[in-house]
PASE-487662 format. One record per residue (C-alpha): x, y, z; residue number from 1. Coordinates in pm, whole numbers, m for minus. Last residue first. Layout:
<vexpas>
<vexpa px="X" py="Y" pz="Z" k="NUM"/>
...
</vexpas>
This chain:
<vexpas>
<vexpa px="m10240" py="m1405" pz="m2145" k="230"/>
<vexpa px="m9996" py="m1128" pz="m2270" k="229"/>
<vexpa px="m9628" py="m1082" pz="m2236" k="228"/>
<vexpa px="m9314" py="m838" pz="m2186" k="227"/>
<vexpa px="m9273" py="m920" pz="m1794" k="226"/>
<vexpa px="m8969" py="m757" pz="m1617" k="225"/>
<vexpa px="m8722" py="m820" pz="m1377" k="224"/>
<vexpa px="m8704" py="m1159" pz="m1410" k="223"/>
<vexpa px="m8685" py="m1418" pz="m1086" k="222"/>
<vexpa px="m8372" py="m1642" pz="m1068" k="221"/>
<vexpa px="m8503" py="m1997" pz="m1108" k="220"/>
<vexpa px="m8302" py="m2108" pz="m1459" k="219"/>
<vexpa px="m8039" py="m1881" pz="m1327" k="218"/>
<vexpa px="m7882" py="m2210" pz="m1133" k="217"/>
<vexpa px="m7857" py="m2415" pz="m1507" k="216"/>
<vexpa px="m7957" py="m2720" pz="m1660" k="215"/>
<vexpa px="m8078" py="m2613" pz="m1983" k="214"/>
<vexpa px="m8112" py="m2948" pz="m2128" k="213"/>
<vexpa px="m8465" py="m2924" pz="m2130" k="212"/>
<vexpa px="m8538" py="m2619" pz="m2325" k="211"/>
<vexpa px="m8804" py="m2454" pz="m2231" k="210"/>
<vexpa px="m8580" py="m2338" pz="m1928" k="209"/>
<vexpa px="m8401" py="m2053" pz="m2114" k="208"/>
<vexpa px="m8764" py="m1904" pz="m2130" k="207"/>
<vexpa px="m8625" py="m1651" pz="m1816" k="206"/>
<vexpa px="m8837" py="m1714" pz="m1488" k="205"/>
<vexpa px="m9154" py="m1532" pz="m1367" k="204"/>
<vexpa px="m9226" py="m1580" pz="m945" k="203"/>
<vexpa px="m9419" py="m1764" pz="m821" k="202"/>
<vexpa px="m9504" py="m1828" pz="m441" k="201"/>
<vexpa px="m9660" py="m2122" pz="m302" k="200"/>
<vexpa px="m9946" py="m2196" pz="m49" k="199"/>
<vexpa px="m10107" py="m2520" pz="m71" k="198"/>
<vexpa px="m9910" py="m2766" pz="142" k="197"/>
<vexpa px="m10106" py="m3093" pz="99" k="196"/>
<vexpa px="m10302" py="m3287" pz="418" k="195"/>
<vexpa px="m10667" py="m3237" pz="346" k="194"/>
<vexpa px="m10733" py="m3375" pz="m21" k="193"/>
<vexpa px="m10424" py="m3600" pz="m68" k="192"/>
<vexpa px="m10485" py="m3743" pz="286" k="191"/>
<vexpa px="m10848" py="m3784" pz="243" k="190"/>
<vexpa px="m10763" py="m4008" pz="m59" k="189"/>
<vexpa px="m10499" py="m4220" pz="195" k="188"/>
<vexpa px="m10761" py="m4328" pz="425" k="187"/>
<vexpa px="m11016" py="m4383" pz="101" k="186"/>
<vexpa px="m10774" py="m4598" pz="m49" k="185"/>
<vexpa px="m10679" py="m4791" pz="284" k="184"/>
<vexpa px="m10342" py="m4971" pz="180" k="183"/>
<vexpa px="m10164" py="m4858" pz="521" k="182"/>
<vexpa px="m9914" py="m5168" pz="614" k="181"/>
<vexpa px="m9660" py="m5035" pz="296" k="180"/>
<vexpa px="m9625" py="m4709" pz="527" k="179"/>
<vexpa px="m9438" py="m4479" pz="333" k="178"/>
<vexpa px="m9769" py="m4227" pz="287" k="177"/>
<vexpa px="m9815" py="m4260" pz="658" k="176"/>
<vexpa px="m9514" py="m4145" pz="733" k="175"/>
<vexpa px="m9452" py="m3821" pz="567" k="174"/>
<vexpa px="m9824" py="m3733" pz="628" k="173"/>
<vexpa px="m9636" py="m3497" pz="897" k="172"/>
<vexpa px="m9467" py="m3333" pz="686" k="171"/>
<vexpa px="m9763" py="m3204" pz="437" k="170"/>
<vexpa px="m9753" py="m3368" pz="110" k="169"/>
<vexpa px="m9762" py="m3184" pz="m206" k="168"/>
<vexpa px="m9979" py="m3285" pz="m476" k="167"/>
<vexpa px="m9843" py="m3133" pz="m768" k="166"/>
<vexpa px="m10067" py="m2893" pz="m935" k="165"/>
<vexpa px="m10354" py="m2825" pz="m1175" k="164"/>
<vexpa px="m10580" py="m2527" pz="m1331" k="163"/>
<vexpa px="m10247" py="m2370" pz="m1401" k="162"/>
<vexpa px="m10058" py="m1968" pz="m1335" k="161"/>
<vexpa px="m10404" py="m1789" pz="m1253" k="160"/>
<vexpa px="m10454" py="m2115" pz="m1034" k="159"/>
<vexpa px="m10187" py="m2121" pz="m826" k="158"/>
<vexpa px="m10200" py="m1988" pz="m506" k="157"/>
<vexpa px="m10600" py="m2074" pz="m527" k="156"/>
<vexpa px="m10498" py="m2435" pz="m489" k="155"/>
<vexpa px="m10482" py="m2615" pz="m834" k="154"/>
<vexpa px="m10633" py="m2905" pz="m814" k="153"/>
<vexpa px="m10435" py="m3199" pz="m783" k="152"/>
<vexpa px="m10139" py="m3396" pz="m903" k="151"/>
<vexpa px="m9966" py="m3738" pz="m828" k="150"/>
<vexpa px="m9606" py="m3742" pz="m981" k="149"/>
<vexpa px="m9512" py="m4068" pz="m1138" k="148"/>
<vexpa px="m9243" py="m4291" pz="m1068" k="147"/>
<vexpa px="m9009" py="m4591" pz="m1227" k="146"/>
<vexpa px="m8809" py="m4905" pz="m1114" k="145"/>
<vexpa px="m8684" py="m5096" pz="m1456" k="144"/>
<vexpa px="m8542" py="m5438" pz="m1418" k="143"/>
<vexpa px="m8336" py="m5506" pz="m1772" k="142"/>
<vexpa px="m8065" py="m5689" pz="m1538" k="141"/>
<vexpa px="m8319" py="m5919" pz="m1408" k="140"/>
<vexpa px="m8373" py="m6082" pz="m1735" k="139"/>
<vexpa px="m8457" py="m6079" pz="m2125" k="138"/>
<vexpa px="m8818" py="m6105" pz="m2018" k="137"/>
<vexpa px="m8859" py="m5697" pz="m1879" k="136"/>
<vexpa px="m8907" py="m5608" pz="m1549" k="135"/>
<vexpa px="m9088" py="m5332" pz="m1411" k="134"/>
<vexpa px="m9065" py="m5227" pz="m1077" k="133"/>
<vexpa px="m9357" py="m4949" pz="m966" k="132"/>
<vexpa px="m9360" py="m4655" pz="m769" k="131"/>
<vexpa px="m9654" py="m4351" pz="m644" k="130"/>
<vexpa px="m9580" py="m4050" pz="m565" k="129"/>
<vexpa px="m9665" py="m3737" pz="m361" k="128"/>
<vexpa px="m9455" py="m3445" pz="m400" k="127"/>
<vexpa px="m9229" py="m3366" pz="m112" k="126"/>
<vexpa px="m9085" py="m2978" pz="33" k="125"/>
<vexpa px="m8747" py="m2831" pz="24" k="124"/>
<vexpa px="m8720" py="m2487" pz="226" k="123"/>
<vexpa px="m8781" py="m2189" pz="4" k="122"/>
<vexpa px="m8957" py="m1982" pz="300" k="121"/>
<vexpa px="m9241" py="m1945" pz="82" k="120"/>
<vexpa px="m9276" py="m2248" pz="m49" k="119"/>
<vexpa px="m9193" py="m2274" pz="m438" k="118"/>
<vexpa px="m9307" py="m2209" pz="m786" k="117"/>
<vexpa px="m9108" py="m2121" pz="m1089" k="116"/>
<vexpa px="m9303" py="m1979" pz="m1377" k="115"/>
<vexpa px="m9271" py="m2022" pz="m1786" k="114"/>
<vexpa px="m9465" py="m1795" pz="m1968" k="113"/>
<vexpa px="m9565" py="m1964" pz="m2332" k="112"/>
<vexpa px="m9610" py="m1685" pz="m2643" k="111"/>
<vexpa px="m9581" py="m1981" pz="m2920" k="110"/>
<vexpa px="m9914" py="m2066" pz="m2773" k="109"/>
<vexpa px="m10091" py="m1802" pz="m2566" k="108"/>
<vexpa px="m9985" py="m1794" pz="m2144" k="107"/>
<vexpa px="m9890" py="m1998" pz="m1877" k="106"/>
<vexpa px="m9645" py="m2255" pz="m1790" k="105"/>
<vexpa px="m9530" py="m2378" pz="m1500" k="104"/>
<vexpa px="m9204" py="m2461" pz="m1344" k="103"/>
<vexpa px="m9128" py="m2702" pz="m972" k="102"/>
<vexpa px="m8982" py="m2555" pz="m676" k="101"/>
<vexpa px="m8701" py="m2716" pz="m449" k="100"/>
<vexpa px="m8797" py="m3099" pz="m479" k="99"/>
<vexpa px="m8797" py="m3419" pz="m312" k="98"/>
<vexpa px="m9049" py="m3721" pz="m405" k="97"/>
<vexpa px="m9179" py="m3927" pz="m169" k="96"/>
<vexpa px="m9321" py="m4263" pz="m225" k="95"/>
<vexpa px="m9609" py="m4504" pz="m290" k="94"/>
<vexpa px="m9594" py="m4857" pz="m353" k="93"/>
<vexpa px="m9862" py="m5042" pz="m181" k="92"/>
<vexpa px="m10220" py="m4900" pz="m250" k="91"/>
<vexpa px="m10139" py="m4648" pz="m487" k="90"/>
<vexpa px="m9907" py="m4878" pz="m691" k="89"/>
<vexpa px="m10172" py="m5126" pz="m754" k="88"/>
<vexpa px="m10416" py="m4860" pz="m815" k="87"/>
<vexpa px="m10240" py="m4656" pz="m1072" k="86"/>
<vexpa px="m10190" py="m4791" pz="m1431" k="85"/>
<vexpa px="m10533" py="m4999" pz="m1320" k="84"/>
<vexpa px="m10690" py="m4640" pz="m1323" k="83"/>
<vexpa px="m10959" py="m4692" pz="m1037" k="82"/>
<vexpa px="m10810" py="m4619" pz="m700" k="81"/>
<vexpa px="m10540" py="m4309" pz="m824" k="80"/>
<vexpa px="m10874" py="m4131" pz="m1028" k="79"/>
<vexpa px="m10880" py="m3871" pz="m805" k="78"/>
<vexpa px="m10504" py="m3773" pz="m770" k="77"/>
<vexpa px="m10442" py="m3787" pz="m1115" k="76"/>
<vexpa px="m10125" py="m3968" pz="m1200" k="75"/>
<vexpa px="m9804" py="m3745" pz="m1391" k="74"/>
<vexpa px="m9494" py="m3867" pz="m1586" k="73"/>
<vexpa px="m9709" py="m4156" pz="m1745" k="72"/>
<vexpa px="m9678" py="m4092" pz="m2131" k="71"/>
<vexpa px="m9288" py="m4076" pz="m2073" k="70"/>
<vexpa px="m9292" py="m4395" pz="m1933" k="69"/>
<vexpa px="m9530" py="m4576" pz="m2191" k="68"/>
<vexpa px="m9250" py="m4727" pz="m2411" k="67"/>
<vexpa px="m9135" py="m4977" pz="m2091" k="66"/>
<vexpa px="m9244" py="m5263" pz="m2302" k="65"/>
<vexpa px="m9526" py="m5476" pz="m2219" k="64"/>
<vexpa px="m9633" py="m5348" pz="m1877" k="63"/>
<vexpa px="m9767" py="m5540" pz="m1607" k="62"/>
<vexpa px="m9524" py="m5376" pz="m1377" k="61"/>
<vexpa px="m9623" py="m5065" pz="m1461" k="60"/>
<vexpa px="m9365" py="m4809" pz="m1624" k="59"/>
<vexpa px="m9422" py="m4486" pz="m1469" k="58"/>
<vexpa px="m9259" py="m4230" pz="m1585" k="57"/>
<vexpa px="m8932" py="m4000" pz="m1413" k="56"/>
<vexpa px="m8708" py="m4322" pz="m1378" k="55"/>
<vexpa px="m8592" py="m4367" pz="m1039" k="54"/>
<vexpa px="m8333" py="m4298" pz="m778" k="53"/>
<vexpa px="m8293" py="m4374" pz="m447" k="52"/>
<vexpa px="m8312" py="m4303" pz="m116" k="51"/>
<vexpa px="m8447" py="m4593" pz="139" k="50"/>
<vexpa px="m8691" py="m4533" pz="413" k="49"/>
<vexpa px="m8637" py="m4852" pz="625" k="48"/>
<vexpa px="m8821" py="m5155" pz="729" k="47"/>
<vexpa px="m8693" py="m5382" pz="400" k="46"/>
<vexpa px="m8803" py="m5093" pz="176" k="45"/>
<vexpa px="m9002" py="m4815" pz="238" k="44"/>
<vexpa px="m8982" py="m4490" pz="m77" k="43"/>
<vexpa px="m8780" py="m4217" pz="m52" k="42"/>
<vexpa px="m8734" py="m4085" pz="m446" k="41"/>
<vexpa px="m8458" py="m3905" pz="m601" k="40"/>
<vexpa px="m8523" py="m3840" pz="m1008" k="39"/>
<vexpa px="m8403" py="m4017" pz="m1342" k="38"/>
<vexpa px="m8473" py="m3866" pz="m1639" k="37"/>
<vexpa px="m8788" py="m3974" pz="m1847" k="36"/>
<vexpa px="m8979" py="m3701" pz="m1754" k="35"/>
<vexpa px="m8784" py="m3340" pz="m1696" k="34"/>
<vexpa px="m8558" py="m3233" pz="m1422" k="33"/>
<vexpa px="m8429" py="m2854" pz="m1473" k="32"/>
<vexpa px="m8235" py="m2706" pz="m1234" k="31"/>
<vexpa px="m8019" py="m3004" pz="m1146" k="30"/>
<vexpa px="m7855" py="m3108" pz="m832" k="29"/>
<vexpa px="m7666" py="m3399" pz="m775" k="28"/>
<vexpa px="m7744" py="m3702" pz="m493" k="27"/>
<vexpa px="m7561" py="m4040" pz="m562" k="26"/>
<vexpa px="m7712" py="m4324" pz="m500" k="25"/>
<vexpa px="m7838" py="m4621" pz="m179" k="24"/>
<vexpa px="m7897" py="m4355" pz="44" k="23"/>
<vexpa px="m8030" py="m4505" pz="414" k="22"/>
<vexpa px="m8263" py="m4415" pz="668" k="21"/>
<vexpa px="m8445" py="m4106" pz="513" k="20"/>
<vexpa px="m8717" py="m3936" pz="672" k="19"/>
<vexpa px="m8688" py="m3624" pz="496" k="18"/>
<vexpa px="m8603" py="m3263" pz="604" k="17"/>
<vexpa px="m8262" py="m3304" pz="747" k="16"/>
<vexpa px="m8192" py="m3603" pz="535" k="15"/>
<vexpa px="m8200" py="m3372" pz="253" k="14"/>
<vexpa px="m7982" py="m3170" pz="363" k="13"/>
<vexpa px="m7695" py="m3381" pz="430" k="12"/>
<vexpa px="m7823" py="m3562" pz="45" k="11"/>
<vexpa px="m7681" py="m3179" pz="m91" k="10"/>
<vexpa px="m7986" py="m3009" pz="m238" k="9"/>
<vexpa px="m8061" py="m2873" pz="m569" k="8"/>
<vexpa px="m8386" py="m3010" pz="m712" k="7"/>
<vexpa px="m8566" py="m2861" pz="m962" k="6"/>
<vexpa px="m8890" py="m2932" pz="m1169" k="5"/>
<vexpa px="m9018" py="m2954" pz="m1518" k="4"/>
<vexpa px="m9356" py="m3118" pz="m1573" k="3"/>
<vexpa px="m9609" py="m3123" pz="m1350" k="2"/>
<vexpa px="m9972" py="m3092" pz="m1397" k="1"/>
</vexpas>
């Protein structure tokens, strides 16, 4: 799964690595996103790659009240065609969403390791998401536009740390994933199986992060030593 992750990079920086036309917010880092906050997202809009920002849930657009965000951080990568949370979005509303490392836990209850996990060469990389707009009755100005994470299975990078992962998308898939024109389910499946980054690096971070309003740059600085049992 995914539920913490970090992003701290100025937008010039951003558009060095993403596809990004236009910004239409503000870009500020924080060490310690968690759901329901708002995160950046690239997603296609009017024939360009817009950056913005969205709720960290998604709310779909069929959706009573927008209560089920924080149930709906996360979307399973092989159930993204069937779930009717997930398939509308999947097909026509997906997006990119940039990060620096994300945190997992590991370890016996009440004993919880938390780990940060990023590329090797620490560049910036994209999760694979998916977007809807939900609006309540009262009116336009109670539209909602929220995103989930899609996750995998954990590569074998991971998996002494999580049995799951984000999916994250190879550059050069980049472009097809934006493309509102590609709604091929099976096109874009293969593309979450055979096009993700798989090789991370973890290292053990201090348990200052469990708490989500920690939003600090020593959140990812590596510890020195491990007290702690599986």
């Amino acid at each position: 799964m995914c539920g913490r992750f970090v992003g701290f990079r100025k937008y010039e920086e951003l558009a060095q690595y993403f596809p990004i036309d236009v910004s239409t917010c503000s870009v500020t880092a924080s060490f310690n996103i968690a759901p329901t906050q708002e995160v950046l997202a690239i997603y296609r809009q009017g024939g360009q790659n817009v950056l913005d920002r969205f709720v960290w849930g998604l709310v779909p657009f069929w959706a009573k009240d927008r209560s089920m965000a924080g149930r709906m951080i996360n979307a399973r990568a092989e159930t993204l065609a069937e779930k009717p949370s997930f398939k509308h979005a999947f097909k026509r509303q997906r997006c990119l969403i940039p990060a620096d490392g994300y945190y997992e836990w590991t370890g016996a209850t009440g004993r919880k390791q938390p780990y940060y996990l990023s590329l090797p060469d620490k560049a910036p990389f994209a999760f694979a998401g998916i977007w809807d707009t939900w609006r309540s009755k009262e009116g336009p100005e109670s539209m909602l536009r929220s995103c989930a994470v899609i996750t995998t299975a954990a590569s074998e990078a991971v998996r002494r740390i999580h049995h799951r992962m984000p999916a994250i998308l190879s550059p050069d898939l980049y472009g097809l994933w934006l493309d509102q024109d590609i709604q091929d389910t099976v096109r874009l499946a293969e593309a979450l199986q055979d096009g993700l980054v798989t090789e991370l690096v973890s290292a053990a971070v201090s348990r200052q992060v469990n708490a989500a309003g920690h939003d600090e740059p020593s959140n990812i600085k590596p510890m020195k030593q491990m007290n702690f049992d599986f």
